[in-house]
N, C-alpha and C positions, 0 to 999 in steps of 0.2 A: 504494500500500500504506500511505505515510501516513495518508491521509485516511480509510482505513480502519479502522486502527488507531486515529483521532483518539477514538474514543468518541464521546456524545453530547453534541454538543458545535454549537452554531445553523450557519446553514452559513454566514455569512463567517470561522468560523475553521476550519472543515472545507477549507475552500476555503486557508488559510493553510497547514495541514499539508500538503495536498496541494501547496502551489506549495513546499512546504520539500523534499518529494522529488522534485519534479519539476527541479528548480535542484541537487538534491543530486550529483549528478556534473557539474556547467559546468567546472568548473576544469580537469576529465580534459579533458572534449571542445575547451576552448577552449586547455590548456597554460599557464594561466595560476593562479598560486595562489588560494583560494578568499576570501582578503581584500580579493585588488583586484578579484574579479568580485564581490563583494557592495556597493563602493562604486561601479561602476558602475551597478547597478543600484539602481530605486526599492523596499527592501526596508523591510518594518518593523522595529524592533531585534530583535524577538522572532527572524524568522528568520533577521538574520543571525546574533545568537550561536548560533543551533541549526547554521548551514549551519558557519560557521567554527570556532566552540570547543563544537559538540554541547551546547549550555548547555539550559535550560529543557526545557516538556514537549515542545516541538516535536524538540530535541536527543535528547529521551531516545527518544522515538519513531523517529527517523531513527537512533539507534545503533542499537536492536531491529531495523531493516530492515537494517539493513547485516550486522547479526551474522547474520542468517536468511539473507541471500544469500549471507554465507560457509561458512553450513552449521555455525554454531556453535549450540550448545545457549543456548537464550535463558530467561531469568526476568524477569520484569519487573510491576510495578505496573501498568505503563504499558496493559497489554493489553487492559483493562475487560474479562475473558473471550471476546475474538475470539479464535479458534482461529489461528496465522500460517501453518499451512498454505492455510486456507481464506481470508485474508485475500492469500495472494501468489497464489493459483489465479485468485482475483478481479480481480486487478491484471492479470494477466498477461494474462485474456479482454480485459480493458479495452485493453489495451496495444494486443493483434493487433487487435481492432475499431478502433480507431483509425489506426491504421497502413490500413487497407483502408478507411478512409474517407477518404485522405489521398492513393489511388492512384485 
């Protein structure tokens, strides 16, 4: 849904949005806080201040996903006019295909 949401934008940074949400819950699944999973990892600064302190447009993007999956009302700059319904419908296809390419 990141990378969705990235706008037009060349795709090695569409490709960075998308590894910012895709890394955006590790800390959950690893139990570990999201600081020392960003220095173990080879990240660029930009995503970790987005994964860790929500900083930059990566950050602001990854808050508008997180708010969307909580079900809060979102406003944001950040949107370029993608609709987030239609933006997390698309993620979610992506998701189940992936998963069923991976069984």
């Amino acid at each position: 849904m990141c990378e969705l949401l990235a706008g037009p934008f060349d795709a090695r940074e569409r490709d960075a949005f998308f590894t910012t949400g895709l890394f955006s819950v590790v800390d959950a699944l690893m139990d570990v806080p999201m600081d020392e999973v960003v220095e173990w990892l080879p990240f660029s600064d930009d995503i970790s201040a987005a994964l860790v302190r929500g900083l930059g447009l990566k950050g602001e993007v990854l808050r508008v996903v997180i708010a969307h999956a909580r079900g809060e009302t979102v406003a944001s700059s950040v949107l370029n006019g993608v609709p987030l319904s239609s933006a997390y419908m698309h993620a979610v296809a992506w998701a189940e295909e992936a998963g069923r390419a991976l069984r």
